[in-house]
GUKOL-353428 format. One record per residue (C-alpha): residue in one letter; x, y, z negated. Coordinates in nm, 2 decimals, decimal comma. Example, Ala and Ser with C-alpha at 12.3 -4.5 7.8 and 13.67 -1.06 7.14 Angstrom:
BEGIN
PT  lummar    east   north      up
PT       A    1,23   -0,45   -0,78
PT       S    1,37   -0,11   -0,71
//
This chain:
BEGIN
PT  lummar    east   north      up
PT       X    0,00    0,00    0,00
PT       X    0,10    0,36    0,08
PT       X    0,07    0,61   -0,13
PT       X    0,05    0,86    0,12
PT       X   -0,05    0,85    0,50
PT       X    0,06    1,06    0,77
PT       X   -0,18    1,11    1,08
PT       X   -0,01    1,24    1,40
PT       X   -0,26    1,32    1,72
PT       X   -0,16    1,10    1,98
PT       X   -0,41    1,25    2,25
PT       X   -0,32    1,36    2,58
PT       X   -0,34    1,75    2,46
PT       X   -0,07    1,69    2,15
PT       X    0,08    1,44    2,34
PT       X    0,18    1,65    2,66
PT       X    0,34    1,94    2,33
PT       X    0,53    1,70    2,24
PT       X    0,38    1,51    1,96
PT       X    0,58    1,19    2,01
PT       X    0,88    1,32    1,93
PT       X    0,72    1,50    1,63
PT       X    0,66    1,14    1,51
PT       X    0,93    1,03    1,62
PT       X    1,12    1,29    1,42
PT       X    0,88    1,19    1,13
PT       X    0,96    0,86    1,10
PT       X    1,37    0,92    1,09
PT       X    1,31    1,14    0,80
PT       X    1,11    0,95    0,60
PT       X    1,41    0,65    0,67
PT       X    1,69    0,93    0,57
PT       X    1,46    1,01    0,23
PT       X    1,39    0,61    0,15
PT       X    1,04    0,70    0,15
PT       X    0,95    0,45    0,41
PT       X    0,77    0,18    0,16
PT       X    0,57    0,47    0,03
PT       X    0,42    0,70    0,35
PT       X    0,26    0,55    0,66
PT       X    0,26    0,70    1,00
PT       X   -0,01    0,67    1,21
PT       X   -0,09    0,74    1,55
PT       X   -0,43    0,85    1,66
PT       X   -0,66    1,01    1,88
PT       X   -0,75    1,36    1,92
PT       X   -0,84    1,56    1,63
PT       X   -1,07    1,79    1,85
PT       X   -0,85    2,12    1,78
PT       X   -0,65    2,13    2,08
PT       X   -0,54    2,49    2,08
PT       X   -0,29    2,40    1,78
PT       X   -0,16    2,11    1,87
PT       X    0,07    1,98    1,79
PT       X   -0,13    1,83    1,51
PT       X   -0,07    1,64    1,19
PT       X   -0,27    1,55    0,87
PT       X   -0,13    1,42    0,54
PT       X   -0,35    1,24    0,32
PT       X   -0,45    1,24    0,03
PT       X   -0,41    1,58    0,01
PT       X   -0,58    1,65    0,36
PT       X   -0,32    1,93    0,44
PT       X   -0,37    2,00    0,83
PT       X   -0,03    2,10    0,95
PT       X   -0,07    2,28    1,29
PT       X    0,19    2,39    1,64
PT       X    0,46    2,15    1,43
PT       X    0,78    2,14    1,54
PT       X    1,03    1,92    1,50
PT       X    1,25    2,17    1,33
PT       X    0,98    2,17    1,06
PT       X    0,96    1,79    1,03
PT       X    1,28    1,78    0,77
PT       X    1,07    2,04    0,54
PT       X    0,78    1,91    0,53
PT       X    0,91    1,52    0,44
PT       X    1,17    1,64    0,16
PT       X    0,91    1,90    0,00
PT       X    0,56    1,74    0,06
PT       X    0,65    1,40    0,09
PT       X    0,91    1,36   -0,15
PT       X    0,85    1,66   -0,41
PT       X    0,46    1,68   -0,35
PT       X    0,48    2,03   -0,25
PT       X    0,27    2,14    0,05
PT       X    0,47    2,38    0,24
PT       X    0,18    2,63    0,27
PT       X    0,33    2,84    0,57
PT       X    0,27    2,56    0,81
PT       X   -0,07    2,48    0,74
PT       X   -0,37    2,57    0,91
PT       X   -0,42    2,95    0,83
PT       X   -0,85    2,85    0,76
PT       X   -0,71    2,61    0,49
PT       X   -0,52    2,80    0,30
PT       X   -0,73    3,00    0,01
PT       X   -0,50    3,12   -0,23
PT       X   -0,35    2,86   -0,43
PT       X   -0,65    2,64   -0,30
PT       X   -0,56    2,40    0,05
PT       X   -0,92    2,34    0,19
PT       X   -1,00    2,02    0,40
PT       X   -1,04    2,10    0,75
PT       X   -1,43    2,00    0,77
PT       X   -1,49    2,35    0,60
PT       X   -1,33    2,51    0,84
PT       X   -1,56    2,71    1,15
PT       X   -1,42    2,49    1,41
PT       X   -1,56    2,19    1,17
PT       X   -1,82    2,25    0,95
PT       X   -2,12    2,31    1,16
PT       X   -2,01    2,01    1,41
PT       X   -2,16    1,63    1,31
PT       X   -1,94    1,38    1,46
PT       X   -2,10    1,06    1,54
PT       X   -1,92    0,96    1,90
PT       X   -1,62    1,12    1,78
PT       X   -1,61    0,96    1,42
PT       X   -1,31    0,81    1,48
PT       X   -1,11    0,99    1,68
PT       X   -0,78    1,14    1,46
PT       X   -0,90    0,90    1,22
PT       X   -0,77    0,62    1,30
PT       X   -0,48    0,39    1,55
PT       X   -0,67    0,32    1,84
PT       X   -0,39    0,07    1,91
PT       X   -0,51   -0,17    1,58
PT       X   -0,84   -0,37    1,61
PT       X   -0,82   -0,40    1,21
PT       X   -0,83   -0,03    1,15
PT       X   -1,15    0,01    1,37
PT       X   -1,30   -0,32    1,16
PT       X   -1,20   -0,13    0,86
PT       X   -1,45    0,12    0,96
PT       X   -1,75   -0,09    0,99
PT       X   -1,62   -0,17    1,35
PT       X   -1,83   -0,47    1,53
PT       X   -2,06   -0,51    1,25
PT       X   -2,33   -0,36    1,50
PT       X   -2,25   -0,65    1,73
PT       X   -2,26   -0,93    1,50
PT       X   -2,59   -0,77    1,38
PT       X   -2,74   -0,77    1,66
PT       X   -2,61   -1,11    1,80
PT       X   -2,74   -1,25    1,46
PT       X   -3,03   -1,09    1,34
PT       X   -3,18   -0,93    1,65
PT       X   -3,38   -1,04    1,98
PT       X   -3,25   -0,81    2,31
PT       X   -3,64   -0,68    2,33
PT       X   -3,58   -0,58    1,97
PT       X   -3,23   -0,39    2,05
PT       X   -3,38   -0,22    2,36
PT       X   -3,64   -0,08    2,09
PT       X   -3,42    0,02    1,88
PT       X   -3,29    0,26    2,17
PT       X   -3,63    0,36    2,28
PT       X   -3,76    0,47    1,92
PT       X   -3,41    0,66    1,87
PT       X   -3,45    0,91    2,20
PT       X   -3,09    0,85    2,31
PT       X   -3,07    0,99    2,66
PT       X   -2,74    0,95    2,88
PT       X   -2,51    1,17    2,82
PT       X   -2,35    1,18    3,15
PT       X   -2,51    1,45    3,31
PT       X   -2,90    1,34    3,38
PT       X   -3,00    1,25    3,03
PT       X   -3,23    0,97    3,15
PT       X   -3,35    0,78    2,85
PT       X   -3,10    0,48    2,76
PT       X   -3,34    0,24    2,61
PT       X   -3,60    0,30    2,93
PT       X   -3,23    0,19    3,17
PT       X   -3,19   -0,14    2,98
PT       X   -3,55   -0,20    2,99
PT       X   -3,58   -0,19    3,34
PT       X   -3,23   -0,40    3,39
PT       X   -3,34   -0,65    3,09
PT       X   -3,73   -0,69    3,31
PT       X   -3,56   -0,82    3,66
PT       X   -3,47   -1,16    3,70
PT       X   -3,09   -1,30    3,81
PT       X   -2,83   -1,53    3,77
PT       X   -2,59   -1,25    3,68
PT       X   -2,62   -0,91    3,57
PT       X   -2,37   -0,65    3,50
PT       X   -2,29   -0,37    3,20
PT       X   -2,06   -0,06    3,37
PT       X   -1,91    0,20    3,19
PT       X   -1,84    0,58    3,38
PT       X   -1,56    0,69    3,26
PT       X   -1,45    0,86    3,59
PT       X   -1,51    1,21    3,43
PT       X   -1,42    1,42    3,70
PT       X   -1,55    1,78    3,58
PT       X   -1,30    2,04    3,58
PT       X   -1,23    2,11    3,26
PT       X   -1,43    1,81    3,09
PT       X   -1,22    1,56    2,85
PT       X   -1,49    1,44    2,60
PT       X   -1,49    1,08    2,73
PT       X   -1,12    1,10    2,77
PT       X   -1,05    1,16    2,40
PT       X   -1,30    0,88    2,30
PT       X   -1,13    0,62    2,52
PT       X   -0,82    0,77    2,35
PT       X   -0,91    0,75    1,99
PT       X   -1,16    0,50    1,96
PT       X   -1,18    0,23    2,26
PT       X   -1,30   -0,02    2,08
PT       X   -1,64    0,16    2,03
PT       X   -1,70    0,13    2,40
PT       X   -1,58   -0,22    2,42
PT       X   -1,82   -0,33    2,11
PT       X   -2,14   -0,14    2,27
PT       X   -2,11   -0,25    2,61
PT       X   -2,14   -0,59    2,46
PT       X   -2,43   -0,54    2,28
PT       X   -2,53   -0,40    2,66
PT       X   -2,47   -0,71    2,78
PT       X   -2,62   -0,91    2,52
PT       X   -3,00   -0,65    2,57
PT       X   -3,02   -0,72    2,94
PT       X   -2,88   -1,06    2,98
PT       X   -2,50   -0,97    3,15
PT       X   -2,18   -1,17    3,08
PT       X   -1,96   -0,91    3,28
PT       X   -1,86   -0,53    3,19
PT       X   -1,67   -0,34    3,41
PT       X   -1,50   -0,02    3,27
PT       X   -1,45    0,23    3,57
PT       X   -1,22    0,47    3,46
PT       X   -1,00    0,70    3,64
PT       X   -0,60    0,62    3,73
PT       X   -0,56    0,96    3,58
PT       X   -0,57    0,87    3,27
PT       X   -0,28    0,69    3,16
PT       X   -0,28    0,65    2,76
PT       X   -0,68    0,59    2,77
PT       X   -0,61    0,34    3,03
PT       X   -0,33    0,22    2,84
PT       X   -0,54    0,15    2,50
PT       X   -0,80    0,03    2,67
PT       X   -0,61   -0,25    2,77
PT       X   -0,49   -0,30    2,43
PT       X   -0,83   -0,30    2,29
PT       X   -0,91   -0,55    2,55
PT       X   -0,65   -0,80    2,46
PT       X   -0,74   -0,77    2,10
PT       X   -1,10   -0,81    2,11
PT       X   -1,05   -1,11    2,28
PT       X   -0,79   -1,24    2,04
PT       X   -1,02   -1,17    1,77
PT       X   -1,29   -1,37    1,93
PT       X   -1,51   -1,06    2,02
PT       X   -1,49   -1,06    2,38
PT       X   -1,52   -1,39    2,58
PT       X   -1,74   -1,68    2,54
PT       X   -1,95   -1,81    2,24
PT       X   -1,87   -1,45    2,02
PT       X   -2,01   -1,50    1,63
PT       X   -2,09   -1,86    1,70
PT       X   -2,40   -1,77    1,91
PT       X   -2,34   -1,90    2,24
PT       X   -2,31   -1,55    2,36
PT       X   -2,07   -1,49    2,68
PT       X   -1,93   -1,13    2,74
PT       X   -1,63   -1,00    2,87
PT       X   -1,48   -0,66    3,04
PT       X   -1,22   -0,57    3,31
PT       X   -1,12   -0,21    3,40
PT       X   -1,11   -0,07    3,73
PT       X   -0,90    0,24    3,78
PT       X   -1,08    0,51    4,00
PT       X   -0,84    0,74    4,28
PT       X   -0,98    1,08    4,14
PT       X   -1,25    1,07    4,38
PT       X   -1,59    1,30    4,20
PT       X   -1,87    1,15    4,43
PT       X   -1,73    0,85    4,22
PT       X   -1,91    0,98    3,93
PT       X   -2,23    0,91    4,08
PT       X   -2,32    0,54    3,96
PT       X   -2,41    0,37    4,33
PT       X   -2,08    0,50    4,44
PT       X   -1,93    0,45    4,13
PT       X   -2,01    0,06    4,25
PT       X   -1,96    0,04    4,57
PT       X   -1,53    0,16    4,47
PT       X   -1,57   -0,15    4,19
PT       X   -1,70   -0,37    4,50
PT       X   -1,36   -0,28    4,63
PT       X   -1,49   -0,05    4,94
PT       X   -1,52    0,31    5,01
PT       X   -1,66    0,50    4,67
PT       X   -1,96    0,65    4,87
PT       X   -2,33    0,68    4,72
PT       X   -2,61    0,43    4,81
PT       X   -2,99    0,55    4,89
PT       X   -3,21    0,50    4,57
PT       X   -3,41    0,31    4,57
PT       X   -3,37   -0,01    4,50
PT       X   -3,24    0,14    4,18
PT       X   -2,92   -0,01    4,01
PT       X   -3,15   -0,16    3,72
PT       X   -3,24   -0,39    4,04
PT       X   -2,99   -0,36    4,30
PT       X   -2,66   -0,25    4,16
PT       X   -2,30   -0,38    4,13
PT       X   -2,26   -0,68    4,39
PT       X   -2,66   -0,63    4,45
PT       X   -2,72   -0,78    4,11
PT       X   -2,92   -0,60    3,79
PT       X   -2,69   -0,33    3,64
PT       X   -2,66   -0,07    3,41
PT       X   -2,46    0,23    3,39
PT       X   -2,39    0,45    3,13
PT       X   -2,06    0,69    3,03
PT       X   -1,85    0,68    2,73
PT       X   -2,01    0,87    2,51
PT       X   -2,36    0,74    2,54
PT       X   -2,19    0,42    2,51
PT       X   -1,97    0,54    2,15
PT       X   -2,38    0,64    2,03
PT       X   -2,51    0,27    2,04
PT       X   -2,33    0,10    1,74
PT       X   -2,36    0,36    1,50
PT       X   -2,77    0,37    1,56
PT       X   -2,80    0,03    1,54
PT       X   -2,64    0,01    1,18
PT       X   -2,80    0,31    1,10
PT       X   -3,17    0,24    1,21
PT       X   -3,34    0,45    1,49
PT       X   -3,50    0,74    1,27
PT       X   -3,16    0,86    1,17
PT       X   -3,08    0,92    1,50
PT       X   -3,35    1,10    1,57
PT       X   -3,38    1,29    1,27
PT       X   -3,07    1,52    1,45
PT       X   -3,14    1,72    1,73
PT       X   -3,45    1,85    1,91
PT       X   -3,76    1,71    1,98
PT       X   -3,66    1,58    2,34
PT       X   -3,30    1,59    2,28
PT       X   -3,22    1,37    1,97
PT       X   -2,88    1,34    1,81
PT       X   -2,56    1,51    1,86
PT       X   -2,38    1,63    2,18
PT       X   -1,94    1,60    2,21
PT       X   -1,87    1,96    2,46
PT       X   -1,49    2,03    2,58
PT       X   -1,50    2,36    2,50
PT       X   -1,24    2,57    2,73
PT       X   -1,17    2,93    2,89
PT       X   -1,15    3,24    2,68
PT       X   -1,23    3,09    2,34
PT       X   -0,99    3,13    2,13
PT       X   -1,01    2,78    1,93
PT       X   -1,04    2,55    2,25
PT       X   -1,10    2,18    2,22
PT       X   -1,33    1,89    2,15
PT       X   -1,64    2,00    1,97
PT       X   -1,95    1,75    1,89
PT       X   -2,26    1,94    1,71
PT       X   -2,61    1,82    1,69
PT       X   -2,86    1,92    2,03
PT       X   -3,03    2,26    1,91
PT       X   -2,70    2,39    1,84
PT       X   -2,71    2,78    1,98
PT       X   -2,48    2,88    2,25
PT       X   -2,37    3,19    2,04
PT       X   -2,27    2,92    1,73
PT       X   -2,04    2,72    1,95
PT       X   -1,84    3,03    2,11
PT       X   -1,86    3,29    1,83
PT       X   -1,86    3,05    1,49
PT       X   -1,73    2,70    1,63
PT       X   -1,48    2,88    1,88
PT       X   -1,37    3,14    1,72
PT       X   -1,49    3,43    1,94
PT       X   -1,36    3,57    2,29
PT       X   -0,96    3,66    2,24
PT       X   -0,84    4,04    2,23
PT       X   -1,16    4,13    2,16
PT       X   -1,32    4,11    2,45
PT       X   -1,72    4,02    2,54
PT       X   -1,88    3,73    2,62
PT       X   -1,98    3,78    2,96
PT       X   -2,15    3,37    3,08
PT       X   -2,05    3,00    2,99
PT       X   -2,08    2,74    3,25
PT       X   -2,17    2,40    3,14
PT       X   -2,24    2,13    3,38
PT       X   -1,90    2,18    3,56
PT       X   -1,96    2,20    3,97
PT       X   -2,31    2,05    3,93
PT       X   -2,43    2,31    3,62
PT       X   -2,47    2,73    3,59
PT       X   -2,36    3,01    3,42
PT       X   -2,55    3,12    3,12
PT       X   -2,54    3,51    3,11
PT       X   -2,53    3,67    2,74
PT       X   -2,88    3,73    2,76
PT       X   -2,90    3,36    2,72
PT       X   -2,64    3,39    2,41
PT       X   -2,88    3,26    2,18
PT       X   -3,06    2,97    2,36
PT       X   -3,06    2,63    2,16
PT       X   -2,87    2,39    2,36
PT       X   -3,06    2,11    2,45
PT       X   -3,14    1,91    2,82
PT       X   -3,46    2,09    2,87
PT       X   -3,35    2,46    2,75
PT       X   -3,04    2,42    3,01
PT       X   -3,26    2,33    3,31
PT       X   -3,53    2,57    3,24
PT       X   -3,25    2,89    3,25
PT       X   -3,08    2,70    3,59
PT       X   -2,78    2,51    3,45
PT       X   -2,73    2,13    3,29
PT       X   -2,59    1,96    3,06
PT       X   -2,38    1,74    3,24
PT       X   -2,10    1,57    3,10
PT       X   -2,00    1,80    2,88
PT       X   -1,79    2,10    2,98
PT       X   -1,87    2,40    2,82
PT       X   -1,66    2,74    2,98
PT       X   -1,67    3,09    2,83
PT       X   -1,57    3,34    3,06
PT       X   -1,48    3,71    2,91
PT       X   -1,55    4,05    3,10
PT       X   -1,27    4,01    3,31
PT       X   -1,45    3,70    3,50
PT       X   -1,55    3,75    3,82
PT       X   -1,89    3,55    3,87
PT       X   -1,85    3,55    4,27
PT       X   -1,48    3,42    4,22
PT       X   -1,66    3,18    3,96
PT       X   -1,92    3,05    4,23
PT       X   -1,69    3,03    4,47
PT       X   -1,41    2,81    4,25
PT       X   -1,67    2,53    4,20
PT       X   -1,82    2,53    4,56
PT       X   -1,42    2,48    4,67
PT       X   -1,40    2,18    4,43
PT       X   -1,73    2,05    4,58
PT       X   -1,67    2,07    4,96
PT       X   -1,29    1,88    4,86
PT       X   -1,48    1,61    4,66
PT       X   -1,79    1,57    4,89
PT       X   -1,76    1,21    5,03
PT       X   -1,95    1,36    5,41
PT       X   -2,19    1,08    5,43
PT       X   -2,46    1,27    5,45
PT       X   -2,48    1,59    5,68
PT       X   -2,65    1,86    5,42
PT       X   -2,39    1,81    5,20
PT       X   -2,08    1,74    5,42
PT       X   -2,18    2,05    5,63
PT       X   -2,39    2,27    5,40
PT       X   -2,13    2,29    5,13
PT       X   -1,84    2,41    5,37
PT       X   -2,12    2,64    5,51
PT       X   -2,19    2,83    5,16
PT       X   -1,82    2,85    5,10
PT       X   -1,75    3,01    5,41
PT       X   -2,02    3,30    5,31
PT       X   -1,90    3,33    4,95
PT       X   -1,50    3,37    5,11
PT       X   -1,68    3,67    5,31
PT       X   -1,81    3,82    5,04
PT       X   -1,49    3,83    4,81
PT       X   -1,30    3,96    5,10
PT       X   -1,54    4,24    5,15
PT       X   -1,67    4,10    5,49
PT       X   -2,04    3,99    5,35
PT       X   -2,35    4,15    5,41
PT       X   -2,69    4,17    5,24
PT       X   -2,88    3,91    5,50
PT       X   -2,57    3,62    5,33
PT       X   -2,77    3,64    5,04
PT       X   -3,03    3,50    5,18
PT       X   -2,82    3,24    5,39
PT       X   -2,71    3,14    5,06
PT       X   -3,04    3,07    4,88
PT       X   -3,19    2,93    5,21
PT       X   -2,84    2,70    5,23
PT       X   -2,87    2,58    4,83
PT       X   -3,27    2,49    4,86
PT       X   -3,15    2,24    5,19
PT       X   -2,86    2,11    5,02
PT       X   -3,09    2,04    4,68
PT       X   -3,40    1,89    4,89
PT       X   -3,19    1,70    5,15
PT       X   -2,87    1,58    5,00
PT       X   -2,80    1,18    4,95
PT       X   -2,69    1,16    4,59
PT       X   -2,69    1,42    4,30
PT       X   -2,32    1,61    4,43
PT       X   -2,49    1,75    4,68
PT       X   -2,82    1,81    4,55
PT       X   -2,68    1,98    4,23
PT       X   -2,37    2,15    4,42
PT       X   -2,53    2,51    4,46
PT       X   -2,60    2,52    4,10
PT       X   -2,30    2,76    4,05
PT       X   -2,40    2,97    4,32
PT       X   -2,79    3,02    4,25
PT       X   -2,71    3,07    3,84
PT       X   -2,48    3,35    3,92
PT       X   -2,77    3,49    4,23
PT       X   -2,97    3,47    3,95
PT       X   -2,78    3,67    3,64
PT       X   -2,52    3,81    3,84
PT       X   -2,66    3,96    4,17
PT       X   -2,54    4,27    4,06
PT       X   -2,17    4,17    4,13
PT       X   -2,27    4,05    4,49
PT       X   -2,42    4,35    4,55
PT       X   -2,11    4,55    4,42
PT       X   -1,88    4,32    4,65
PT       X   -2,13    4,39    4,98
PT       X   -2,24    4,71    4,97
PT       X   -1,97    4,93    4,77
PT       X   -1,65    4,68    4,89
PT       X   -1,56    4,68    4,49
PT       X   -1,48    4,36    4,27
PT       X   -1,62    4,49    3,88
PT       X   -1,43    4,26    3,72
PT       X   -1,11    4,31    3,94
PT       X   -1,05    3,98    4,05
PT       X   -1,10    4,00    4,42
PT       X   -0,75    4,08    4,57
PT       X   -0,88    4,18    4,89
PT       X   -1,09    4,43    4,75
PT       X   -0,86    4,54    4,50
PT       X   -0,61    4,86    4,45
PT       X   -0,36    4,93    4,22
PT       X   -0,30    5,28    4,15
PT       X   -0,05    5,47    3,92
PT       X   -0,16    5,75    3,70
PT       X    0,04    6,03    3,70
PT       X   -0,07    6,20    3,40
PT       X    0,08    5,85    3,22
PT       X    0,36    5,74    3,45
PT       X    0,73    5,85    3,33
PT       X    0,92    5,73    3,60
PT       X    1,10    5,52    3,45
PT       X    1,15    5,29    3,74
PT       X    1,06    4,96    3,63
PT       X    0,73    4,93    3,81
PT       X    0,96    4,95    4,20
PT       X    1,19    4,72    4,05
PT       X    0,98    4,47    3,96
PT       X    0,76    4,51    4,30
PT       X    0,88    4,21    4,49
PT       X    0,75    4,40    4,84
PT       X    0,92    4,76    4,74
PT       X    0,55    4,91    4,75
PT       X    0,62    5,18    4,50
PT       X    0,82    5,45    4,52
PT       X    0,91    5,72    4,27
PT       X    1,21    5,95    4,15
PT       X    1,35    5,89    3,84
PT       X    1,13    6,08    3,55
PT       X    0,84    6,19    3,83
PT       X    0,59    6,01    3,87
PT       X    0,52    5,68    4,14
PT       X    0,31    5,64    4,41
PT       X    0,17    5,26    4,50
PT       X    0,18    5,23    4,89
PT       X   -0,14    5,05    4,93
PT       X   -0,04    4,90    5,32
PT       X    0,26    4,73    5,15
PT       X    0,12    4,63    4,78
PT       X    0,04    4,23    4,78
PT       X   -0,19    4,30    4,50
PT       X    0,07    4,07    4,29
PT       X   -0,04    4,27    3,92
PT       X    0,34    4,22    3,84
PT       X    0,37    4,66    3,78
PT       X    0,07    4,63    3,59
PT       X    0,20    4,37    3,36
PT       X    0,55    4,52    3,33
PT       X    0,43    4,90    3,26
PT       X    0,55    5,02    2,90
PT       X    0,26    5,28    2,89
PT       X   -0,03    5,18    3,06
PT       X    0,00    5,40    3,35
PT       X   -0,11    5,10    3,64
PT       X   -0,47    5,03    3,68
PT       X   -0,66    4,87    3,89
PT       X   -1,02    4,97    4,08
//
């Protein structure tokens, strides 16, 4: 036994700053201090508070140590470990309270989130099967292989109101149902775990920090409809999720809870991973299956539904990660404690990746209801430098902006379609004054017309037909009748498209139409970008009344644009400026601006 334990983040986020040679470093100096009998160090998933990574936490004490570096390492092992003294000036500044180190979950990032997919995660190894058991880990499964009839687990889902949390929030009970009703020799349990959002890394950090959770509830899957098989789809992208997966794999089956006859029951279930090429149509579940089949990741028609004709034209079900990480904690917990969180037609929690200009960025899971304001202002911290919420876009390429006036709406499925974005996966991006909403629109319709697959002609064509407007527009070239080819465009592409990237792809365009026409406006008819993003419609002038001629703006022009005597003031030749911002940024007294 150890008297103390030390928990290093072992996510992608700490691990790409450098938190393996933190531990690393950690380990050697509890060796050089003989201390290595009394401390434990353990890797784990994220902790959810990316921005400070990287991230340690050393219990009993809970002290959250924050941006360590190694330098610090020999400090914090000879006082803390070995004298007991927490060296205060590393922590967490929201823990320290005097003489008083608060735990992190009264913190604002923490307190007001509810973690239920993310339980685990920064909790504990991934990487040991015993330490997920130690939690209560597969006691869902032998529950429900013991004590439970698949009708009776199916209900369980119904009564709780789980809906998928992978964009469309169709009900997850209602899914198995349907698969569970049609007949077949063979059926099949798929997880999405392509998660190709910009910006998104919820599912990600669960596969990360707690892949056994997925592992144990597609099982129960399987066990509800009648499969044997799982497939995992996940992308090649993502090497140390892919990389504990196949640890958790090898372990379940080792421990006899993958395979055939798990708990004595006669109950067959196993899983193989498929690594996905990055494609985003991917994340579409009939052309998630078809790249499993081993062809061309392009979507089917629907119907015959998946829950009839899916995966090798057998019964399937799909659902992502976290819908998946849900399941085993509602069955131990009964279905009315689910749905005792939440609203009335969004029950239990929802896990965002919250990103942009926030100032605490990272992985956030709060109870559906949750305001929009909460998250940013309490949750995130607040816009940086003081600057003013402008939108958030949630939904990634398939989702909308939210404009302030929409600061206070309760985040739920139903409140986020009725004010024109979505859910989706779970990307949530706050965008400042500074944010151009035409750039914005036109950022996610150039990820869309690179990750449409071209089956189908509305999308394939009407995509690369909206983008070629919106470039007009930001270069000062549009006109007032494009607004209308836009909206005309995004009501083809949503009525006629194949599968949901196309139908969803002018999301981004019609939310910021819809809040924002303003901007266009200001970009068509006065040739001016109000948030100064726009190079083509951008100038950079020098004010004389502020300049001092001190030189350093030429110097630093890489195209020799301005020009100036020393002590008088500079002029910007606006034929030769490449709109660069490098004066601006180099300016000791704020005499460069920009209109």
């Amino acid at each position: 036994m150890y008297r103390s334990h030390v928990l290093v983040c072992g996510g992608t986020g700490c691990t790409s700053s450098g938190s393996q040679k933190i531990r690393d470093r950690l380990e050697e100096e509890i060796r050089k201090q003989g201390l290595e009998n009394e401390v434990g160090v353990v890797k784990t998933g994220c902790f959810g508070l990316c921005a400070l990574g990287p991230i340690m936490i050393v219990y009993p004490e809970g002290a959250f140590y924050s941006m360590v570096k190694e330098e610090d390492i020999p400090e914090i092992v000879s006082e803390h470990l070995l004298k007991g003294r927490v060296v205060k000036r590393l922590l967490y500044d929201e823990t320290v309270k005097g003489a008083e180190v608060l735990p992190l979950q009264e913190t604002k990032f923490y307190k007001k989130q509810h973690r239920i997919a993310l339980r685990n995660c920064g909790v504990i190894n991934p990487e040991n099967i015993e330490e997920y058991i130690g939690t209560g880990g597969y006691e869902a499964l032998g529950k429900v292989l013991t004590e439970m009839k698949p009708q009776d687990v199916i209900q369980i889902l119904l009564d709780s109101g789980l809906r998928g949390r992978g964009g469309a929030g169709f009900p997850t009970g209602l899914k198995w149902k349907f698969a569970a009703a049609n007949e077949a020799d063979q059926k099949y349990v798929c997880c999405n775990a392509d998660e190709g959002d910009p910006g998104a890394f919820m599912d990600r950090s669960v596969l990360e920090g707690d892949p056994h959770v997925v592992l144990e509830a597609m099982a129960i899957a399987g066990y509800a409809i009648g499969a044997s098989q799982g497939y995992i789809y996940v992308r090649a992208e993502y090497p140390i999720a892919v990389e504990r997966l196949n640890i958790a794999i090898g372990q379940a089956r080792e421990y006899g809870l993958l395979g055939t006859d798990i708990f004595g029951t006669g109950f067959d279930f196993d899983i193989e991973l498929r690594l996905g090429a990055g494609a985003f149509v991917c994340g579409e579940e009939t052309a998630l299956m078809t790249s499993i089949e081993g062809n061309r990741g392009e979507p089917r028609p629907r119907p015959p539904f998946p829950a009839l004709k899916g995966l090798f034209q057998k019964p399937t079900i799909l659902n992502n990660v976290e819908t998946y990480a849900n399941i085993p904690q509602i069955i131990l917990n009964g279905p009315e404690w689910f749905a005792s969180m939440g609203t009335e037609k969004s029950k239990g929690t929802k896990v965002f990746a919250l990103g942009g200009k926030v100032n605490n960025t990272g992985l956030v899971e709060i109870p559906m209801g949750t305001t929009l304001r909460e998250i940013v202002e309490e949750i995130g911290g607040g816009i940086p430098k003081g600057k003013k919420f402008k939108a958030a876009q949630t939904g990634g390429p398939s989702g909308g902006c939210i404009p302030a006036e929409h600061f206070d709406v309760p985040i739920d499925y139903d409140n986020l379609i009725a004010i024109g974005s979505m859910m989706g996966s779970g990307g949530l991006i706050v965008m400042d004054e500074d944010t151009c909403m035409v750039d914005i629109a036109k950022f996610f319709l150039e990820f869309t017309v690179d990750e449409s697959c071209g089956k189908c002609t509305p999308c394939r064509v009407g995509t690369r037909r909206m983008l070629e407007i919106l470039e007009k527009i930001t270069k000062g070239q549009g006109t007032m009748e494009d607004l209308d080819r836009l909206e005309e465009l995004a009501e083809h592409l949503k009525s006629n498209s194949l599968c949901a990237l196309g139908q969803t792809a002018p999301n981004p365009v019609l939310s910021t139409l819809r809040y924002f026409r303003d901007e266009y406006i200001a970009h068509i008819v006065d040739k001016k970008c109000p948030a100064g993003v726009c190079k083509d419609l951008l100038q950079y002038r020098i004010d004389a009344d502020k300049c001092r001629g001190c030189t350093l703006c030429a110097r630093t022009c890489p195209n020799d644009a301005i020009v100036g005597k020393v002590r008088e003031p500079h002029v910007i030749n606006q034929e030769k400026c490449v709109k660069c911002g490098a004066c601006m940024e180099k300016c000791r007294f704020g005499a460069i601006y920009k209109e």
